[in-house]
N, CA, C and O of each residue as an XYZ file, in Angstrom:
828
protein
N     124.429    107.210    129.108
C     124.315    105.757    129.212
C     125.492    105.118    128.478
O     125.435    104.919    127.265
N     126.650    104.767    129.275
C     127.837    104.446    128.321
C     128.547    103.465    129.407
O     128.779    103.808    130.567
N     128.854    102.195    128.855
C     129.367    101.480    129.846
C     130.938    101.281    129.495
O     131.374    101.337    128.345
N     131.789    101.021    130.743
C     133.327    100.662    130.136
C     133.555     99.098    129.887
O     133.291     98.136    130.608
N     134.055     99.165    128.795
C     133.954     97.325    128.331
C     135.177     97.320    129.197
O     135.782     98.355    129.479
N     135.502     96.206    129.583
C     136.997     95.502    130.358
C     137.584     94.381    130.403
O     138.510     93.987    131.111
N     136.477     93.462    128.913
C     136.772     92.104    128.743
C     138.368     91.768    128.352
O     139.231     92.646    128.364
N     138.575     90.688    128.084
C     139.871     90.249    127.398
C     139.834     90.455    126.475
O     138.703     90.232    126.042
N     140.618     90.883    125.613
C     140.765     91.347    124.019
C     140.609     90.011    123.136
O     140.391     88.889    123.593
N     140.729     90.274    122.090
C     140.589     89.289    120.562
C     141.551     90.037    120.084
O     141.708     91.187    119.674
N     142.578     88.398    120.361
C     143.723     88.747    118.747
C     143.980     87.465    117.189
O     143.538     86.320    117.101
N     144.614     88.042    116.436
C     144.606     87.015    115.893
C     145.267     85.985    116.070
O     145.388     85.116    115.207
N     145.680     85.949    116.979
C     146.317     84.644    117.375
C     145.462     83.235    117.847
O     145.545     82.010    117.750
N     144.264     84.675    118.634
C     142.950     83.531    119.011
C     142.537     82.894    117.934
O     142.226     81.703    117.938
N     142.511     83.519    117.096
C     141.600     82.944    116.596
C     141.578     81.245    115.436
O     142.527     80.844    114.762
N     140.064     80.521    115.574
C     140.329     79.171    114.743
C     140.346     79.451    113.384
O     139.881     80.535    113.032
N     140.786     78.694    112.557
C     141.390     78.875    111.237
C     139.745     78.737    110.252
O     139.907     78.266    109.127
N     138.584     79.032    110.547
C     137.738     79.264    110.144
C     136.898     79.804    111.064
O     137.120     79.756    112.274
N     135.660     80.469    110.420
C     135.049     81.139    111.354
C     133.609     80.568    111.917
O     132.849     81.082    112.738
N     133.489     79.242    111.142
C     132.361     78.328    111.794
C     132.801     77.672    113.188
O     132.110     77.608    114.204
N     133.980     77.243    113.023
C     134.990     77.092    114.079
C     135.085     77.930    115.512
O     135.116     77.452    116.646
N     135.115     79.070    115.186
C     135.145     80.367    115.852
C     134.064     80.653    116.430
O     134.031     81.161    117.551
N     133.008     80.356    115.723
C     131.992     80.905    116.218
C     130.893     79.896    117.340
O     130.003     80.346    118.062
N     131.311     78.443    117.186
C     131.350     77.418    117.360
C     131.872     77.625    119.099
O     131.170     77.351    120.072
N     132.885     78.022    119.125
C     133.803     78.743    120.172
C     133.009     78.911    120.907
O     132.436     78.159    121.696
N     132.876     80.562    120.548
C     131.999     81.595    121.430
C     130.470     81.150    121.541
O     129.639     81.622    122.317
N     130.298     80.236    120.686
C     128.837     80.248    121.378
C     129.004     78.849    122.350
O     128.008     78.657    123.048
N     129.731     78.178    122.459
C     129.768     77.577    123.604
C     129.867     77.924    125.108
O     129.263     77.538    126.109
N     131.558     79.413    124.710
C     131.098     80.448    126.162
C     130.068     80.799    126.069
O     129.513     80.592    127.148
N     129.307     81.316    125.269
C     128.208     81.675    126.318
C     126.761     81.478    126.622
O     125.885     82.252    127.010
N     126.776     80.055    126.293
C     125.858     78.834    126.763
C     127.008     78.665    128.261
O     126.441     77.886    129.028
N     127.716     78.905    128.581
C     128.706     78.419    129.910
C     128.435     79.874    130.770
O     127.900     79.889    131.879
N     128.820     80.866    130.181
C     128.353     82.269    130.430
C     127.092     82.540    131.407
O     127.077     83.252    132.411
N     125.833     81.633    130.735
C     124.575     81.754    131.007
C     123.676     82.807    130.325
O     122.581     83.189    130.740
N     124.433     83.286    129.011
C     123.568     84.051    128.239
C     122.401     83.522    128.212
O     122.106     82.327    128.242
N     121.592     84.630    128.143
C     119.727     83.851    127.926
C     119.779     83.718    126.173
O     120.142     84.516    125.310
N     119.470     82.921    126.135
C     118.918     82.345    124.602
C     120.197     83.271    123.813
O     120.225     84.386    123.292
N     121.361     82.022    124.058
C     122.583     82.415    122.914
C     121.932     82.410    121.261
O     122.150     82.965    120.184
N     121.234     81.651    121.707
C     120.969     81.561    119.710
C     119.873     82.583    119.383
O     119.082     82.602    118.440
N     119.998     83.245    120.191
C     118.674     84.797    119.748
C     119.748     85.266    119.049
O     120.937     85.221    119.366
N     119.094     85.844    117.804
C     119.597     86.507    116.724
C     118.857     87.330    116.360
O     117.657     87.191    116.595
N     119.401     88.610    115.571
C     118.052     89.906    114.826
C     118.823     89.253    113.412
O     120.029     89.037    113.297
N     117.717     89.000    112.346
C     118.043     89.093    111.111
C     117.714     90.077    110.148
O     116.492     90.221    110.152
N     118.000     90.462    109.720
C     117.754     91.266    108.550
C     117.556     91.720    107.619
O     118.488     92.459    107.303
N     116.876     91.701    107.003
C     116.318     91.628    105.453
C     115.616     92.925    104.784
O     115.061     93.900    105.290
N     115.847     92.572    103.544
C     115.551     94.102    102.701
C     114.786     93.683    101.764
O     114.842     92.528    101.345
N     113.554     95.035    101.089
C     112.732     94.489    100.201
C     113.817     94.497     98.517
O     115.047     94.437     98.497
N     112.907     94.587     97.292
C     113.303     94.528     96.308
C     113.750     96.000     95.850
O     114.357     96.236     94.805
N     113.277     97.126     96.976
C     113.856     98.363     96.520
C     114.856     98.954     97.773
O     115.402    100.057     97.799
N     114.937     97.676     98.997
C     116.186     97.980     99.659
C     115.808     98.816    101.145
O     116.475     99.378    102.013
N     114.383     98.558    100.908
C     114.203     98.848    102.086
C     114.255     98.077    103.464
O     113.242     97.391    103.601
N     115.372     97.960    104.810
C     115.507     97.049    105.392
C     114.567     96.636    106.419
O     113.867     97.519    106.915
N     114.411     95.202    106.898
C     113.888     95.508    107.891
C     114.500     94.351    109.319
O     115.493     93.717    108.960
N     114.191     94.139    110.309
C     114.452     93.176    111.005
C     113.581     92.650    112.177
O     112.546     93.137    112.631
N     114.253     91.541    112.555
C     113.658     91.224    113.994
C     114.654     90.019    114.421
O     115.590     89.410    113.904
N     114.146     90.012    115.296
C     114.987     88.679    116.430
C     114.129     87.025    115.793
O     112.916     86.842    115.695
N     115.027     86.233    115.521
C     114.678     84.471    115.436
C     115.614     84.015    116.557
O     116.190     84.603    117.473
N     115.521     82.190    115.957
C     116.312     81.866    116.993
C     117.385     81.123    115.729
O     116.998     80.978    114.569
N     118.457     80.797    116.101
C     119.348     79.643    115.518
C     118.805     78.196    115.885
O     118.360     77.708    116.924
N     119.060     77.638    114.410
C     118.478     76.362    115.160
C     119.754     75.578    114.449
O     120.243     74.691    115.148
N     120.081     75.695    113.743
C     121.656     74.529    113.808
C     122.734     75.477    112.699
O     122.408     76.520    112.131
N     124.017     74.805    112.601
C     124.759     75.573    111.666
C     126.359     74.460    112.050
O     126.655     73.575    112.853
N     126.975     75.150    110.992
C     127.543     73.624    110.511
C     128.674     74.727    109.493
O     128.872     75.937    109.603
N     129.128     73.943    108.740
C     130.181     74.710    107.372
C     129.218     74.547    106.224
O     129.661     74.414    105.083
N     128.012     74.550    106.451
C     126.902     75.292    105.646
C     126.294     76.230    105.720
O     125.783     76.795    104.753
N     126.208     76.664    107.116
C     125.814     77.872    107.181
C     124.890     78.102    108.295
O     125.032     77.498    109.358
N     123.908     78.986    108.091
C     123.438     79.379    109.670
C     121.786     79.244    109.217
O     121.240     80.051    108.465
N     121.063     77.986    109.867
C     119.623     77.958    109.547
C     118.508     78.327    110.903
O     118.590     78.162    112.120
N     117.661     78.793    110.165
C     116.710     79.021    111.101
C     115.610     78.966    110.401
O     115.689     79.238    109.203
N     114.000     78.511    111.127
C     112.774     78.197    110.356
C     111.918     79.027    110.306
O     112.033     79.697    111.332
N     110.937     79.471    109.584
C     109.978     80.539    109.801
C     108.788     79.931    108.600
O     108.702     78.745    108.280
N     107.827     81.180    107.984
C     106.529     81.044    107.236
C     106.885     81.982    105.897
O     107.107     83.158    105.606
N     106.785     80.615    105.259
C     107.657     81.726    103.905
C     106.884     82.901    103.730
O     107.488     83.894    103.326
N     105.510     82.997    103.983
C     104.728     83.298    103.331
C     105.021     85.234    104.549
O     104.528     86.361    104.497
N     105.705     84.777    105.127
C     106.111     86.342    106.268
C     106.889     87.579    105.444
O     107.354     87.643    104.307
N     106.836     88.211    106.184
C     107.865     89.689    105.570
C     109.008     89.390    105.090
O     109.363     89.842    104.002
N     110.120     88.216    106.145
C     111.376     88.445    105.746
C     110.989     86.952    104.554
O     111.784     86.724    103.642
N     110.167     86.379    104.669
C     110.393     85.558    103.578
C     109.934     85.750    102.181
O     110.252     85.071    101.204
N     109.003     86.950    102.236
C     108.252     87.762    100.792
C     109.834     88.833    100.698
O     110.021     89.165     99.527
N     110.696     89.273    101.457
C     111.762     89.747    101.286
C     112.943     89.026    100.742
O     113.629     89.520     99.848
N     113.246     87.593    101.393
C     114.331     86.570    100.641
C     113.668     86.343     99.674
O     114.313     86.583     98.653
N     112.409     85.895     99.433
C     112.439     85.433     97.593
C     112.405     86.729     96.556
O     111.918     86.447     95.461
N     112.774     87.887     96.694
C     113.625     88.562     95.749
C     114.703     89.631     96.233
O     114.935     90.696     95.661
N     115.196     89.254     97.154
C     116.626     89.914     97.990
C     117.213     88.532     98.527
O     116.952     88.486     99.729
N     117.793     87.562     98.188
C     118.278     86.236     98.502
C     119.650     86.878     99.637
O     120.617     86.117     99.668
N     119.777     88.145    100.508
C     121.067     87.977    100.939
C     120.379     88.591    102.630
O     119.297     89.166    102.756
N     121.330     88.273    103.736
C     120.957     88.430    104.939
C     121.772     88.668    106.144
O     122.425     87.660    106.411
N     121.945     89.528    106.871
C     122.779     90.205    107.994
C     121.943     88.861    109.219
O     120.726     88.685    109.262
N     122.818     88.197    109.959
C     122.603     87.920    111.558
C     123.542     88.486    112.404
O     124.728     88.609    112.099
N     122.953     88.905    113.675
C     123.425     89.797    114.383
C     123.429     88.818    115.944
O     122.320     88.390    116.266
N     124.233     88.583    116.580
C     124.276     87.997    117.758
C     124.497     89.035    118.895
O     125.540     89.687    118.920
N     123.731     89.163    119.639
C     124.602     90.535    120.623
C     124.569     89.174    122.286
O     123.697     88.707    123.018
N     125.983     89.064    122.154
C     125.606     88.292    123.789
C     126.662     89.789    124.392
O     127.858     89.941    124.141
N     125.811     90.700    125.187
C     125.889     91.620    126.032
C     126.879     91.399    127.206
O     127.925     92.009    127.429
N     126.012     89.855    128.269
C     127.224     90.172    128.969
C     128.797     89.733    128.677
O     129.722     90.052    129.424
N     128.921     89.086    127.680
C     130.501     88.774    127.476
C     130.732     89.874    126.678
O     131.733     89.523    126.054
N     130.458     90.933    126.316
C     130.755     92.365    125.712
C     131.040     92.063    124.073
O     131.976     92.542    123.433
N     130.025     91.170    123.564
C     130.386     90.253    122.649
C     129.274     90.688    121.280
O     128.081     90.947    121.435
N     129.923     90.685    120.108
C     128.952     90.537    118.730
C     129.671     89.650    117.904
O     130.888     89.484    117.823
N     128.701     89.078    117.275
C     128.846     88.422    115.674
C     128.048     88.733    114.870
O     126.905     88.828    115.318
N     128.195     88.969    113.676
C     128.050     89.571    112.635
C     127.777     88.808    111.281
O     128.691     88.948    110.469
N     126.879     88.148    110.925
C     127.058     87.322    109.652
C     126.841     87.844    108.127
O     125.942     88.685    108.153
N     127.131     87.733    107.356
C     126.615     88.369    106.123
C     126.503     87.263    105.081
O     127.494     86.560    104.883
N     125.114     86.997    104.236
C     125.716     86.063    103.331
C     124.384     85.663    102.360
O     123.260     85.822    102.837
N     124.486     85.326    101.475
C     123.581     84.763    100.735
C     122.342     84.270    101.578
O     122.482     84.656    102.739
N     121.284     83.618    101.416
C     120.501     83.171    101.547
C     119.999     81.909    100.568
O     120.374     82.009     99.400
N     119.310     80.902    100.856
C     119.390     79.598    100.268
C     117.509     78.514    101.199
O     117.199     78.264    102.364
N     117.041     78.327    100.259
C     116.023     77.623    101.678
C     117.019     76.106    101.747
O     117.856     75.741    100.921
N     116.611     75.442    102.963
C     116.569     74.369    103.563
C     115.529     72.982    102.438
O     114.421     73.196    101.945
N     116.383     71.592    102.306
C     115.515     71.114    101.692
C     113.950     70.578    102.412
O     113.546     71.295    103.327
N     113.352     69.747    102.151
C     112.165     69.456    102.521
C     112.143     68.255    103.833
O     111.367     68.205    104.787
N     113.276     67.348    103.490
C     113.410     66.434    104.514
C     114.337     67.087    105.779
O     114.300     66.547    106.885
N     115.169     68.286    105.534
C     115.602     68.731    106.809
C     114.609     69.527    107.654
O     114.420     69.318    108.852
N     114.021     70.414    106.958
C     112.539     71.298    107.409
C     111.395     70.209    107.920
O     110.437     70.834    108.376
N     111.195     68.736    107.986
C     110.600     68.104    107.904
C     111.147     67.557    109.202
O     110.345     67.855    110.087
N     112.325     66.783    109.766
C     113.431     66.298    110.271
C     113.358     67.748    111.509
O     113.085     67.184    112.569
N     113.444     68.826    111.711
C     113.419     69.607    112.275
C     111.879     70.187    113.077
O     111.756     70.748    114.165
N     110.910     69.828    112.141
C     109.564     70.443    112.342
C     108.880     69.295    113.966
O     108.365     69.453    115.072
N     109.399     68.104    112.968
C     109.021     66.874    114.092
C     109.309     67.102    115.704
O     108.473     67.075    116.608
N     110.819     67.348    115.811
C     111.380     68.115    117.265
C     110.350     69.283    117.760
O     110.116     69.328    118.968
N     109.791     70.127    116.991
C     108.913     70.811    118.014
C     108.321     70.563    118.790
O     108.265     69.334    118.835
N     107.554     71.159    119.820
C     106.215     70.920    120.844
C     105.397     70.893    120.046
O     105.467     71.393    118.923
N     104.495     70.297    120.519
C     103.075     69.771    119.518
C     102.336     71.246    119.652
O     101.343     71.153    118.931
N     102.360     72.285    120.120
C     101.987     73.561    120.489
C     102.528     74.396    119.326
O     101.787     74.960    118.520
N     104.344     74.457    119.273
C     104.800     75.362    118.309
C     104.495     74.325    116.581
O     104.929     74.827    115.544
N     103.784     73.015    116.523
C     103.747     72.796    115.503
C     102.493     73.194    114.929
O     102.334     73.398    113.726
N     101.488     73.314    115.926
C     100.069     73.745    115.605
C     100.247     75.325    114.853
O     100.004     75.711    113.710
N     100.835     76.081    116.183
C     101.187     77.389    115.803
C     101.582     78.138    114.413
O     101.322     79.269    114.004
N     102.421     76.902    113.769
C     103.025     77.548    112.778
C     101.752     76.751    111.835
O     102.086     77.284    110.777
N     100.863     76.106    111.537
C      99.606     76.449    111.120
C      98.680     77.480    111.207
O      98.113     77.996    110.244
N      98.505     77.836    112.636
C      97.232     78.690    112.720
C      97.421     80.311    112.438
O      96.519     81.108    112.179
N      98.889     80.593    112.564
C      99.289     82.003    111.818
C      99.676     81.915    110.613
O     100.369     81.086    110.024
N      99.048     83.060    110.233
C      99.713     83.540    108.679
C     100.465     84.669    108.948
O     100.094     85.836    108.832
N     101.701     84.199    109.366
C     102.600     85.369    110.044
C     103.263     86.551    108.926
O     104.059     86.235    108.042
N     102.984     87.343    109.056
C     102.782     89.282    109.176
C     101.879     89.481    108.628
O     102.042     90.436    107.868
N     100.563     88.913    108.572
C      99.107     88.932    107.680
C      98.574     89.832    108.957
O      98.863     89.662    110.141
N      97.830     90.704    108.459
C      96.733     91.432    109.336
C      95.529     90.218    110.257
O      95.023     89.372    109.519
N      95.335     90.193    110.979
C      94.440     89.407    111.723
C      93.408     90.292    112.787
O      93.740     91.149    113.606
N      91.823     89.682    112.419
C      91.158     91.117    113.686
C      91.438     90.688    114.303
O      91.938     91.677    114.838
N      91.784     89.573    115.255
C      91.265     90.083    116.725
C      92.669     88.932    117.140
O      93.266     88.276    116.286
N      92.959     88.906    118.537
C      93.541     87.961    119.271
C      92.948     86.575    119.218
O      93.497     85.473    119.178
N      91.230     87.054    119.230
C      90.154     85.614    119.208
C      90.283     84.824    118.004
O      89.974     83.635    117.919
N      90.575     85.267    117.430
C      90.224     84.416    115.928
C      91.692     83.656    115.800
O      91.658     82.469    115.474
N      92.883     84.229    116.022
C      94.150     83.340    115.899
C      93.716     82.583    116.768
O      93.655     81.405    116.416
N      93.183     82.956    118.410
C      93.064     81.395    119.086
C      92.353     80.115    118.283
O      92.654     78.945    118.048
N      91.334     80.932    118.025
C      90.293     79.945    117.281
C      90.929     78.993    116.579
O      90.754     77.781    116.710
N      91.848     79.655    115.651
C      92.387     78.543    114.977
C      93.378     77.798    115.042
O      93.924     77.019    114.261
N      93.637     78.300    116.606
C      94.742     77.237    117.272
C      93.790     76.617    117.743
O      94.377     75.882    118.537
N      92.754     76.384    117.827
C      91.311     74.948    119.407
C      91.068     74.190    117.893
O      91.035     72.963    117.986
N      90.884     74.762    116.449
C      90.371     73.920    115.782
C      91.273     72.798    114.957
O      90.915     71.920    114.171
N      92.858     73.252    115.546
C      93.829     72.677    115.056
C      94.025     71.456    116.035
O      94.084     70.274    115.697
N      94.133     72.066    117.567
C      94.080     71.066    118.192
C      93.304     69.933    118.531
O      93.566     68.942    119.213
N      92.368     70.259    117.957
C      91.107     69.438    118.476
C      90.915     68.392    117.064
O      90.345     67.306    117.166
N      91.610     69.020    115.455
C      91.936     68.415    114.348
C      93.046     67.430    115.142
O      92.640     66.272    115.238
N      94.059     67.618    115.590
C      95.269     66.840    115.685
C      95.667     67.030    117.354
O      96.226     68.039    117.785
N      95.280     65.899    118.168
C      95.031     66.265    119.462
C      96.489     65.367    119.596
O      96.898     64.478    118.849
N      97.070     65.895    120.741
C      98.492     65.986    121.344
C      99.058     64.494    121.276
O      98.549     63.693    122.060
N     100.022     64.058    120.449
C     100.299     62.499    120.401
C      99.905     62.196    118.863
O     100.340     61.159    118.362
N      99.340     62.803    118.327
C      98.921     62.242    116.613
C     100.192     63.386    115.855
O     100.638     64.481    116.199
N     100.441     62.496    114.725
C     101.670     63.199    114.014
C     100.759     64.854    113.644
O      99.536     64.774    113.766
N     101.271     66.115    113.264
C     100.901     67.034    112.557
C     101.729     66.824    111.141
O     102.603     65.960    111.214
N     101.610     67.375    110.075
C     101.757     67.501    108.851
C     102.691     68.736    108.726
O     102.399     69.812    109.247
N     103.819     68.533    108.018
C     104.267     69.797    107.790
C     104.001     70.664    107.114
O     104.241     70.437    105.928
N     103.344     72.183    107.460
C     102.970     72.722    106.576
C     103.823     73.269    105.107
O     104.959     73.736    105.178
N     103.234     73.155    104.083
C     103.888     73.460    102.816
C     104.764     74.864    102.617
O     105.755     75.004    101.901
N     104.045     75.971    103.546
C     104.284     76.971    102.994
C     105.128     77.488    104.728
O     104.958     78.597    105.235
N     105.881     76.515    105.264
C     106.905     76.753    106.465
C     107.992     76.509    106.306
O     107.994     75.956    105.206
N     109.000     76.540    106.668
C     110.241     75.646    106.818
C     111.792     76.766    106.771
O     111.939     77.888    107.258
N     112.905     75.781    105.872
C     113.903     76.701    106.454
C     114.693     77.484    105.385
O     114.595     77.313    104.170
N     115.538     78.419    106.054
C     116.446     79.183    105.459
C     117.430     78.874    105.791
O     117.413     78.560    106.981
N     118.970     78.730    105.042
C     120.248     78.388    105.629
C     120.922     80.198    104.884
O     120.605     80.585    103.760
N     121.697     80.878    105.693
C     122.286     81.661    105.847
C     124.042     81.167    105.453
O     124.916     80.793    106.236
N     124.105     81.355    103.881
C     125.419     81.199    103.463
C     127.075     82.791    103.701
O     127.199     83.881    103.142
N     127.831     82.179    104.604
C     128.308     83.541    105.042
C     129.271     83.707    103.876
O     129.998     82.905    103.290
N     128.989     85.301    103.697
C     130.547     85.742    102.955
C     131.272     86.076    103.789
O     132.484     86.082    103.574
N     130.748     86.454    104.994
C     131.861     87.378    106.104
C     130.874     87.215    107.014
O     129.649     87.091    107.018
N     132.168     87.270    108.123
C     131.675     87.210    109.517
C     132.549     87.797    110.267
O     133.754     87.570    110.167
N     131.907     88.828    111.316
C     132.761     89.567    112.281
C     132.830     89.004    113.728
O     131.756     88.569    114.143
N     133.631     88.948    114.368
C     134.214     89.168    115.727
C     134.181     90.281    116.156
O     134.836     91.202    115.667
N     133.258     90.411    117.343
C     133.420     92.252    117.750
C     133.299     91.773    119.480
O     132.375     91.103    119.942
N     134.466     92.301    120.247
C     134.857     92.156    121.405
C     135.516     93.666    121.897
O     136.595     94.228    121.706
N     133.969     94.077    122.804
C     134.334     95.379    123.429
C     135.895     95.304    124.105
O     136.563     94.321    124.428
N     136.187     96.739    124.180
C     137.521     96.529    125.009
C     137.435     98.274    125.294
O     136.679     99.027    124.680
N     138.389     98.682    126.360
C     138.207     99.572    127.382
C     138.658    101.076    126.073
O     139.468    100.988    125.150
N     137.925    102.146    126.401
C     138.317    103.422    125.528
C     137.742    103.045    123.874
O     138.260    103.401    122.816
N     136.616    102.284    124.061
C     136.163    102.368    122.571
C     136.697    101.394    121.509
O     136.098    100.739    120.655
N     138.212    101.510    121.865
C     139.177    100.614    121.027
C     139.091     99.394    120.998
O     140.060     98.647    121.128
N     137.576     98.915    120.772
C     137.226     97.503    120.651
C     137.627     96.373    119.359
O     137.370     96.680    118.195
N     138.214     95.180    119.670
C     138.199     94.696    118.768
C     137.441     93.254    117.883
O     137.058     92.151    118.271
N     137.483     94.104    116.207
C     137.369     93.541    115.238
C     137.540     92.708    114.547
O     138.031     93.254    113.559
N     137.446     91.263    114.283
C     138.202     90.670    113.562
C     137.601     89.932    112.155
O     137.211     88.772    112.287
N     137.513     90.550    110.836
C     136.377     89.724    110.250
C     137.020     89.079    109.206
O     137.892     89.527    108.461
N     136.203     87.345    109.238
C     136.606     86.405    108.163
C     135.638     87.202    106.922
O     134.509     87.665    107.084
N     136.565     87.199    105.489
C     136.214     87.362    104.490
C     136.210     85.799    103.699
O     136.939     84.852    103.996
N     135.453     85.826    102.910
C     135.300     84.511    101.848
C     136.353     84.687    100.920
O     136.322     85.860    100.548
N     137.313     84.036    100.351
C     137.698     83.990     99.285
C     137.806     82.806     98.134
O     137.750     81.693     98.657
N     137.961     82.768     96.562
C     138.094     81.711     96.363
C     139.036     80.467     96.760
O     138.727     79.348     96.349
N     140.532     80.707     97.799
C     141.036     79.669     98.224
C     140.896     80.023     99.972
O     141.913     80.158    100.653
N     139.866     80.114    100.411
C     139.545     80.092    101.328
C     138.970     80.944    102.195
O     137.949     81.392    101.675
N     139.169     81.436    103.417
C     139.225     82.939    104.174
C     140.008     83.588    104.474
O     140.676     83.123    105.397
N     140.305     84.535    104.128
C     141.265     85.583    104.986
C     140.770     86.328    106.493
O     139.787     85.891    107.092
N     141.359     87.189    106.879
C     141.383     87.921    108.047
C     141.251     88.940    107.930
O     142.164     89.127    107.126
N     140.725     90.105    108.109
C     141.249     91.540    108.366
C     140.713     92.188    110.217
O     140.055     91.694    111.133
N     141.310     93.261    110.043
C     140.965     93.874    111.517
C     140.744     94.967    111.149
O     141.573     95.653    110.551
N     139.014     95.509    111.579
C     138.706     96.683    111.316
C     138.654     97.547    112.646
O     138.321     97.154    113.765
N     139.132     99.042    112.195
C     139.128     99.846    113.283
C     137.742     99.931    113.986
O     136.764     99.788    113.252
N     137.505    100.169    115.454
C     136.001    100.215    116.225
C     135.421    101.512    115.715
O     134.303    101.875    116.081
């Protein structure tokens, strides 16, 4: 199972003089592309003895602050950020033969942006993130419904919901970020912004 990449290369010439910039870029191709859900991401997180783990979120905004996305603190990767504060995002848009790579601190979101953000949901995904206690054991399928009918029927479609206390966001502060653009014989290229104190540098790592 091995496919031949045959895209256009990445040089540094392409590239914008930051990598929010850059990345800014590519995720515009491939919202143009027609990638399904460009802002699907696997994040990654490790416990306090380093054990990793991951899954797929979505991006929900990012800026020259960094890369946020919302979840239940009270979950795996968020019992993992409050004592491992650092975090890998992984972008794979497949068909442009394409990765990004984030690495960086971790930081929550304040209360009025998590607040400011929560409002934009469907009145469905706002219930939702009430009625789970996401990575909590739960018996049955029935009982999470349950407490999605008693939520809705608490706060029926058109009445504000409340933001829950124990939801909201994470902003993803990068130290580095890679450019990874398959190219034909393996010899794919690399290009990753490093942080420094007067700014970013460049390097190009071998595939």
């Amino acid at each position: 199972m091995r496919r031949h990449y045959a895209e256009e290369g990445l040089s540094e010439t392409d590239l914008s003089p930051d990598p929010v910039a850059q990345f800014s870029r590519w995720f515009a191709q491939a919202e143009r592309a027609g990638v399904l859900e460009p802002n699907a991401m696997v994040l990654s997180t490790a416990d306090a003895d380093g054990r990793p783990s991951s899954r797929t979120v979505l991006l929900k905004g990012f800026d020259e602050r960094g890369f946020v996305f919302f979840t239940n603190y009270g979950s795996r990767k968020g019992a993992e950020l409050s004592v491992n504060p650092q975090a890998s995002l992984l972008f794979p848009w497949y068909p442009l033969e394409r990765q990004v790579i984030v690495i960086g601190r971790v930081e929550r979101t304040g209360r009025d942006e998590t607040a400011a953000y929560f409002r934009t949901r469907p009145h469905g995904s706002q219930l939702g993130a009430w009625a789970s206690e996401q990575s909590s054991p739960v018996a049955s399928r029935e009982v999470l419904e349950q407490r999605f009918a008693e939520l809705e029927a608490r706060y029926p479609e058109g009445e504000g919901v409340p933001v829950p206390p124990f939801w909201g966001g994470y902003r993803v502060i990068p130290q580095s970020v890679e450019f990874w653009q398959g190219r034909p014989n393996r010899l794919h290229d690399r290009l990753r912004y490093v942080a420094t104190e007067s700014g970013w540098t460049v390097e190009r790592l071998c595939p």
